[in-house]
Biopython code that builds the backbone (N, CA, C, O; Angstrom):
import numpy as np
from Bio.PDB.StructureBuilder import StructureBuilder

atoms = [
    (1, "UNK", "N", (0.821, -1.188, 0.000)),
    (1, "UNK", "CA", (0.000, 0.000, 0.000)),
    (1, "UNK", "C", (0.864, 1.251, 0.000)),
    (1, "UNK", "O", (0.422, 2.328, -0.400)),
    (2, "UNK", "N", (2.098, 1.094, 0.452)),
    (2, "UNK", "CA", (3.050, 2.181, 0.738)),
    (2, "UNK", "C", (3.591, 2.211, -1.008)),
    (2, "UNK", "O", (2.969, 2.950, -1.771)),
    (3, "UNK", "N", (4.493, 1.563, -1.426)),
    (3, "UNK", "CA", (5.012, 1.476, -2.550)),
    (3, "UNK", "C", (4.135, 1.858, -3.971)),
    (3, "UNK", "O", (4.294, 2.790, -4.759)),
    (4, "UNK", "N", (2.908, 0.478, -3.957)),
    (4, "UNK", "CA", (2.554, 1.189, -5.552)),
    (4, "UNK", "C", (0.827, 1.170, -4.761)),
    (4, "UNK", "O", (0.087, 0.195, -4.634)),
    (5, "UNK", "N", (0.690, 1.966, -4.524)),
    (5, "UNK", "CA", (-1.270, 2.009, -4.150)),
    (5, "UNK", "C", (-1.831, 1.718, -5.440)),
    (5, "UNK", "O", (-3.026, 1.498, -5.239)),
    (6, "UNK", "N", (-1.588, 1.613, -6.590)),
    (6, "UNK", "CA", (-2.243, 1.132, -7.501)),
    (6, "UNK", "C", (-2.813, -0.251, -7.605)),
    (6, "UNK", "O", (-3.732, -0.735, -8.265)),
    (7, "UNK", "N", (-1.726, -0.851, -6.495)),
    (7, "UNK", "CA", (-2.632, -2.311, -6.599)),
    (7, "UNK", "C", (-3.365, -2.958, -5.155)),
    (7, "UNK", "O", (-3.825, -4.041, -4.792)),
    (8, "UNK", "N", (-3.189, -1.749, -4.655)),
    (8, "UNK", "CA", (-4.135, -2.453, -3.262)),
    (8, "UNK", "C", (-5.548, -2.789, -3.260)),
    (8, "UNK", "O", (-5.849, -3.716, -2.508)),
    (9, "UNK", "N", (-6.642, -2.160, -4.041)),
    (9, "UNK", "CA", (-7.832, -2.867, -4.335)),
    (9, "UNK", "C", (-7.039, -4.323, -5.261)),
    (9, "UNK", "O", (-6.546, -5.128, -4.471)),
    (10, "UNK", "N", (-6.904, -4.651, -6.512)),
    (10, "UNK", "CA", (-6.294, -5.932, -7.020)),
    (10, "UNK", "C", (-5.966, -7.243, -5.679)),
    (10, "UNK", "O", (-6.290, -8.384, -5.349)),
    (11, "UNK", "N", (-5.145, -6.146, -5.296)),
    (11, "UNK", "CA", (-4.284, -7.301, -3.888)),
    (11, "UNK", "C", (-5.927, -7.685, -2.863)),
    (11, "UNK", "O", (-6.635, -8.685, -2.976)),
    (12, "UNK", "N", (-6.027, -7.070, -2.375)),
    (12, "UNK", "CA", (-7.004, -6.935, -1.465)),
    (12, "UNK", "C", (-8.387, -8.106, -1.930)),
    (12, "UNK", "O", (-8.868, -9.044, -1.294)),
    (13, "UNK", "N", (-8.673, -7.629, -3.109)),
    (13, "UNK", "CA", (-9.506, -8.825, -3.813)),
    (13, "UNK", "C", (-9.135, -10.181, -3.930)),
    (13, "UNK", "O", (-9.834, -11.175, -3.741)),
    (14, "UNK", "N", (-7.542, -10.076, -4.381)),
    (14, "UNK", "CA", (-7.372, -11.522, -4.538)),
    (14, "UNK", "C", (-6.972, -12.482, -2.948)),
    (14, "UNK", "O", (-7.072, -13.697, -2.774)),
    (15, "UNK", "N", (-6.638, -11.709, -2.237)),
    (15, "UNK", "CA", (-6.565, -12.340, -0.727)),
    (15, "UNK", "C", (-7.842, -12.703, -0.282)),
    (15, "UNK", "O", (-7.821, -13.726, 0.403)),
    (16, "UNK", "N", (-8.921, -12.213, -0.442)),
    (16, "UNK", "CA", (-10.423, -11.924, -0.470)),
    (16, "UNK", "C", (-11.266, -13.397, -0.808)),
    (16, "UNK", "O", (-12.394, -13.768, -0.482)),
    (17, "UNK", "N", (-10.015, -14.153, -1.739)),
    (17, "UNK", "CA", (-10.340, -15.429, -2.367)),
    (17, "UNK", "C", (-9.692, -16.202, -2.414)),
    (17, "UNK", "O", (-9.716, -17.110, -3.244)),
    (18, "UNK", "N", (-8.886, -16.046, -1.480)),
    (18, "UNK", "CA", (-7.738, -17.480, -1.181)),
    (18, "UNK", "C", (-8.816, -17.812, 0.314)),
    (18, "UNK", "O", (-9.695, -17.275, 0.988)),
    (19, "UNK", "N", (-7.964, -19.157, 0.217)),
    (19, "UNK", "CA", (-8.134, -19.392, 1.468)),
    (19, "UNK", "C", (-7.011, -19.804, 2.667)),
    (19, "UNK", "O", (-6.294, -20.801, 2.754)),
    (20, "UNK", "N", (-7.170, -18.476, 3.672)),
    (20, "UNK", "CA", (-5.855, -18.416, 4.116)),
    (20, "UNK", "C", (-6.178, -19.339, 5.322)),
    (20, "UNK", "O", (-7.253, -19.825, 5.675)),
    (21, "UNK", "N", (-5.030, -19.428, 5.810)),
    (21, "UNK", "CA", (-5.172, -19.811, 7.354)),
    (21, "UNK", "C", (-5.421, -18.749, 8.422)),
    (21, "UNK", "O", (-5.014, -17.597, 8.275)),
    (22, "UNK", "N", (-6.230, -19.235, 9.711)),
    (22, "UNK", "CA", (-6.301, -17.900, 10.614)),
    (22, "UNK", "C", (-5.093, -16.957, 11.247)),
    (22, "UNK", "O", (-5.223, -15.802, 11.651)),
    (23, "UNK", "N", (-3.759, -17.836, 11.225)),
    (23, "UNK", "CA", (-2.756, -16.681, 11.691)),
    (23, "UNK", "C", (-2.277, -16.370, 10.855)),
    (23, "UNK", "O", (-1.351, -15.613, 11.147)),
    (24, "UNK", "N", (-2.441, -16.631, 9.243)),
    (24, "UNK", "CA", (-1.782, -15.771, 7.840)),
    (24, "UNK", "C", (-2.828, -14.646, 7.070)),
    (24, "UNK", "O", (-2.775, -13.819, 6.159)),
    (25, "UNK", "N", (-3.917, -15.239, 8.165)),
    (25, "UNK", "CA", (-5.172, -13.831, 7.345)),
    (25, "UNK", "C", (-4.943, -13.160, 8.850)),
    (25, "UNK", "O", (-5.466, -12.048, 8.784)),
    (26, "UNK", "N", (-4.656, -13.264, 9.536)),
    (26, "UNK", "CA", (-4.543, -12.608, 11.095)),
    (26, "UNK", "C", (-3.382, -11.345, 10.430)),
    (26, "UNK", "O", (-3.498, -10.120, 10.484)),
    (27, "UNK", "N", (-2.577, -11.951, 9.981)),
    (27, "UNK", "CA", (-1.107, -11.524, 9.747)),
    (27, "UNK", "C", (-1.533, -10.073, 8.888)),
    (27, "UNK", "O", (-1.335, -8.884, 9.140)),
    (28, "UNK", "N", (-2.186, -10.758, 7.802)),
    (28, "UNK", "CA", (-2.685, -9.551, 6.645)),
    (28, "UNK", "C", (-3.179, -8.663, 6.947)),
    (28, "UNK", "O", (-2.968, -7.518, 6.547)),
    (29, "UNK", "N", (-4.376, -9.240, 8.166)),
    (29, "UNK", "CA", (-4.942, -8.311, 8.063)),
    (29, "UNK", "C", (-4.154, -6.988, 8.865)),
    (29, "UNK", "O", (-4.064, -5.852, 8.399)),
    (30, "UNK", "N", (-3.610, -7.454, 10.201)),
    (30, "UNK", "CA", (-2.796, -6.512, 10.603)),
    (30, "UNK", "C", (-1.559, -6.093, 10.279)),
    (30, "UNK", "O", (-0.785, -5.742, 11.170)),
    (31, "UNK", "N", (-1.191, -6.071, 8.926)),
    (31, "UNK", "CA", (-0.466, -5.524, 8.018)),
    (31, "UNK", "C", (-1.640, -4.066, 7.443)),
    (31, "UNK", "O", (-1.669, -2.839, 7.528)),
    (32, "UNK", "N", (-2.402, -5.089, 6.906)),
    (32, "UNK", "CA", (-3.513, -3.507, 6.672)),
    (32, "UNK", "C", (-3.678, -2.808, 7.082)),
    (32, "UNK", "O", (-3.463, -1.666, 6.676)),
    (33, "UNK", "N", (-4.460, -3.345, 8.787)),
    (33, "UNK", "CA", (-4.261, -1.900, 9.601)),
    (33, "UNK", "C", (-2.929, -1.099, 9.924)),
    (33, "UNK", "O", (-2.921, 0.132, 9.940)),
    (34, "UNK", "N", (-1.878, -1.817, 10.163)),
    (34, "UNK", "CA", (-0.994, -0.753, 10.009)),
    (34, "UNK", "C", (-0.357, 0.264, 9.271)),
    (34, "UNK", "O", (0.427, 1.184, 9.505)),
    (35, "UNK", "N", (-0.944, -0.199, 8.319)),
    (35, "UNK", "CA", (-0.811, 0.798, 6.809)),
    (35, "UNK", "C", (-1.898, 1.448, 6.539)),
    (35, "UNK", "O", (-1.840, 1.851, 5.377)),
    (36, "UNK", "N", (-3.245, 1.860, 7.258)),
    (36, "UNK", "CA", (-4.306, 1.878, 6.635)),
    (36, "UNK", "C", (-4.273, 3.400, 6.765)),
    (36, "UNK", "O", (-5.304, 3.831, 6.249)),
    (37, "UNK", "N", (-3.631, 4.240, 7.168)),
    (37, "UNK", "CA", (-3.297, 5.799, 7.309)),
    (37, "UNK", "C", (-2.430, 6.017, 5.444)),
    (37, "UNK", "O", (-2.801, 6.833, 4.600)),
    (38, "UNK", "N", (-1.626, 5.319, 5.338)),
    (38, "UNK", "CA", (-1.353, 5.530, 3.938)),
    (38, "UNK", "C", (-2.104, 5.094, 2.924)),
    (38, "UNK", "O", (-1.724, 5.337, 1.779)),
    (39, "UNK", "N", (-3.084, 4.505, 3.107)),
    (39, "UNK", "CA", (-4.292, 4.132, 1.666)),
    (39, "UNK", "C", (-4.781, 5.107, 1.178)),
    (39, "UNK", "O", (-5.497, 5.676, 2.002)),
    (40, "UNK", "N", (-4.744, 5.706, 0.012)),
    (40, "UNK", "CA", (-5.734, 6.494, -0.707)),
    (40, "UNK", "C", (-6.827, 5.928, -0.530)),
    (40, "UNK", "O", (-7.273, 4.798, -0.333)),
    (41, "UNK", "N", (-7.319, 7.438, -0.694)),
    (41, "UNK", "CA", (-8.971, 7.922, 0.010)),
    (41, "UNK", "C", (-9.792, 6.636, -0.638)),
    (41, "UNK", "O", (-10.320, 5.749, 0.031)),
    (42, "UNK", "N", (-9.785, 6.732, -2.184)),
    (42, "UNK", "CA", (-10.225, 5.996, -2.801)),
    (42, "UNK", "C", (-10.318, 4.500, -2.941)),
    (42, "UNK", "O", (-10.880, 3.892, -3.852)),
    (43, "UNK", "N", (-9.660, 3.979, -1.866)),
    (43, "UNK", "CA", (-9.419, 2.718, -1.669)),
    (43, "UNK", "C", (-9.811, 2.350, -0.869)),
    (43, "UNK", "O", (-10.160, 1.186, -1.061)),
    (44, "UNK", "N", (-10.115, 2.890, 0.644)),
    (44, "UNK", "CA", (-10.675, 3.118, 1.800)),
    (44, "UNK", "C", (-11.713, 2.090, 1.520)),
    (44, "UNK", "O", (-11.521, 0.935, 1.902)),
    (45, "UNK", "N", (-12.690, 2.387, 0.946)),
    (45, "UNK", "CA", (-14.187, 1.226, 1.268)),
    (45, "UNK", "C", (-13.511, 0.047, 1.211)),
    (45, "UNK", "O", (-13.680, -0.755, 2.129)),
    (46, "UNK", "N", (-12.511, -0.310, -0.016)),
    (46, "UNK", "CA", (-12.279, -2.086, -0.236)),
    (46, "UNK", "C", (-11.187, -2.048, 0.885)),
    (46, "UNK", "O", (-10.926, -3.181, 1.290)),
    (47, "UNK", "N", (-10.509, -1.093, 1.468)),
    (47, "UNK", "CA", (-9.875, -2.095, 2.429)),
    (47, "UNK", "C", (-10.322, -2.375, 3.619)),
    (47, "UNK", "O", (-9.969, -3.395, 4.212)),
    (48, "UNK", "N", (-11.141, -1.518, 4.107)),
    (48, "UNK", "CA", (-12.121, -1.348, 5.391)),
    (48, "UNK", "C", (-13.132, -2.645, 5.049)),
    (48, "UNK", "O", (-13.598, -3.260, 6.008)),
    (49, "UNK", "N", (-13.452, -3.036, 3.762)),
    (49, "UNK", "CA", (-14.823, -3.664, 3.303)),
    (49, "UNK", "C", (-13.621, -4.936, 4.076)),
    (49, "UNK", "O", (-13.920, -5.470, 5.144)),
    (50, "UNK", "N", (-12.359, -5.254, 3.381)),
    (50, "UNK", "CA", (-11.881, -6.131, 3.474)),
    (50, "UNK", "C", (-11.594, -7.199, 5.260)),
    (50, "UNK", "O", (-11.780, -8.324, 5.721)),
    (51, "UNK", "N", (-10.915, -5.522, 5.746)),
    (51, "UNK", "CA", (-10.675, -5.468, 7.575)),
    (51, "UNK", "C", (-11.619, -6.443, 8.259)),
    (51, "UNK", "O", (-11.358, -7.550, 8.730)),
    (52, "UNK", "N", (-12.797, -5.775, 8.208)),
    (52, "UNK", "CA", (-14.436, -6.371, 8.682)),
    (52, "UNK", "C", (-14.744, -7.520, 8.093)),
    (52, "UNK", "O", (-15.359, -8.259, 8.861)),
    (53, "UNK", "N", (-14.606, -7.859, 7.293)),
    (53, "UNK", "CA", (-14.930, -8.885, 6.151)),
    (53, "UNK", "C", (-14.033, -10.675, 7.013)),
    (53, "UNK", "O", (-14.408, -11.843, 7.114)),
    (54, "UNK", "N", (-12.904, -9.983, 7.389)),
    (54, "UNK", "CA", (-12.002, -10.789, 7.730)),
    (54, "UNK", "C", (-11.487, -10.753, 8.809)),
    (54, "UNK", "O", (-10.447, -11.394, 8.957)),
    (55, "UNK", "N", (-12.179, -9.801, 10.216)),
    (55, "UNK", "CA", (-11.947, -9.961, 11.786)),
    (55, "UNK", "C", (-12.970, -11.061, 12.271)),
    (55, "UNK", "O", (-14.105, -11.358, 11.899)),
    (56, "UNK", "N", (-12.139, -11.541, 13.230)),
    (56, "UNK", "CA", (-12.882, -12.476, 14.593)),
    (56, "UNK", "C", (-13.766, -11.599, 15.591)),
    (56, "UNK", "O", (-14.064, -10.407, 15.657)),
    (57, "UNK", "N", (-13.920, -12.227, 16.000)),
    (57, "UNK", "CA", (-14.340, -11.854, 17.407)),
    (57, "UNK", "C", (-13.182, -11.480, 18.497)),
    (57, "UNK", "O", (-13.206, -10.527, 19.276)),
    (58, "UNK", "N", (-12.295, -12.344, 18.374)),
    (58, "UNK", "CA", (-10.911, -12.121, 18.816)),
    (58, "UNK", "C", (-10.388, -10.930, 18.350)),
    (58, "UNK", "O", (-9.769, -10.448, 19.298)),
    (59, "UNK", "N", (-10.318, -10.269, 17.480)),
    (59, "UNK", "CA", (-9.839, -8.985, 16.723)),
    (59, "UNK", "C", (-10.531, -8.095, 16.312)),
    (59, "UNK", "O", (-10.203, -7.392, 15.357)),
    (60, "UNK", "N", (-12.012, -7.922, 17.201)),
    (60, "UNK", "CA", (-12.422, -6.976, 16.812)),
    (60, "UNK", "C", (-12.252, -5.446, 17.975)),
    (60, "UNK", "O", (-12.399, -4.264, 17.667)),
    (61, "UNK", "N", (-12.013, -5.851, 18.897)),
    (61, "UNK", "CA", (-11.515, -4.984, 19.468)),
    (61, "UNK", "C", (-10.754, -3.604, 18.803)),
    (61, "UNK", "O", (-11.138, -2.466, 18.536)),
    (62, "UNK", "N", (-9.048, -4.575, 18.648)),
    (62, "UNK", "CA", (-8.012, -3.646, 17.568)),
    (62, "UNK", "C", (-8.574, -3.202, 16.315)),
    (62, "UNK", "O", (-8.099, -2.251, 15.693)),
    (63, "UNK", "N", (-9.714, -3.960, 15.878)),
    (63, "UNK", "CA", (-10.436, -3.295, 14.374)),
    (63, "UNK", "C", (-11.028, -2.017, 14.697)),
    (63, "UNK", "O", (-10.705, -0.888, 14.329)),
    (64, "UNK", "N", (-12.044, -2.449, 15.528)),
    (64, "UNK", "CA", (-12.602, -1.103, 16.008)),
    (64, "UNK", "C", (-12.089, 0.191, 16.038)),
    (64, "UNK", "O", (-12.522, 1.234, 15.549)),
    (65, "UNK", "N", (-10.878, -0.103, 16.834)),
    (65, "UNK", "CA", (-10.519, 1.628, 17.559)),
    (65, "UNK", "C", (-9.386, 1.660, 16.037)),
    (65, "UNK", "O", (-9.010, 2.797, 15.755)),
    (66, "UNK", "N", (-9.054, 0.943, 15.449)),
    (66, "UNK", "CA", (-8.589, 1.758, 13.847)),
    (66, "UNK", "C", (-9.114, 1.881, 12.732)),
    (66, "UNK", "O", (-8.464, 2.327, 11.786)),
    (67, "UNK", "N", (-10.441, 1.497, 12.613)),
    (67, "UNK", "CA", (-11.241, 1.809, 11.752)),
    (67, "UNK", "C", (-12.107, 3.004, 11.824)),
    (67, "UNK", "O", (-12.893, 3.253, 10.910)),
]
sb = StructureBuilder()
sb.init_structure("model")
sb.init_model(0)
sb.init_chain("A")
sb.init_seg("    ")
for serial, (resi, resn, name, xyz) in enumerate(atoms, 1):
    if name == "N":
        sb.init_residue(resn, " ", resi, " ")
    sb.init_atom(name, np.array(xyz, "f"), 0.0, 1.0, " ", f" {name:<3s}", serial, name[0])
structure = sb.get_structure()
């Protein structure tokens, strides 16, 4: 998201359709949030769509207060 924002909706979709394991989609996802201050504006819904899409119950806490 830092490097080329051109492909973070692309990326975001195709993770969207794998099927990860819970501590490698755990991983992603909090890769996202830590980057989610550098996402263009315009990207915002699919990665937020994505965040939510792909928290526990266990992680919704940390979703919350950075979303």
């Amino acid at each position: 998201m830092e490097e080329n924002c051109q492909l973070t909706v692309p990326i975001l979709d195709a993770l969207a359709n794998f099927t990860l394991t819970d501590d490698l989609l755990r991983d992603v996802r909090e890769t996202i949030i830590d980057r989610l201050e550098s996402a263009d504006i315009e990207d915002l819904p699919v990665v937020i769509k994505f965040i939510l899409q792909t928290a526990t119950g266990n992680d919704a806490e940390r979703v919350f207060i950075h979303v």
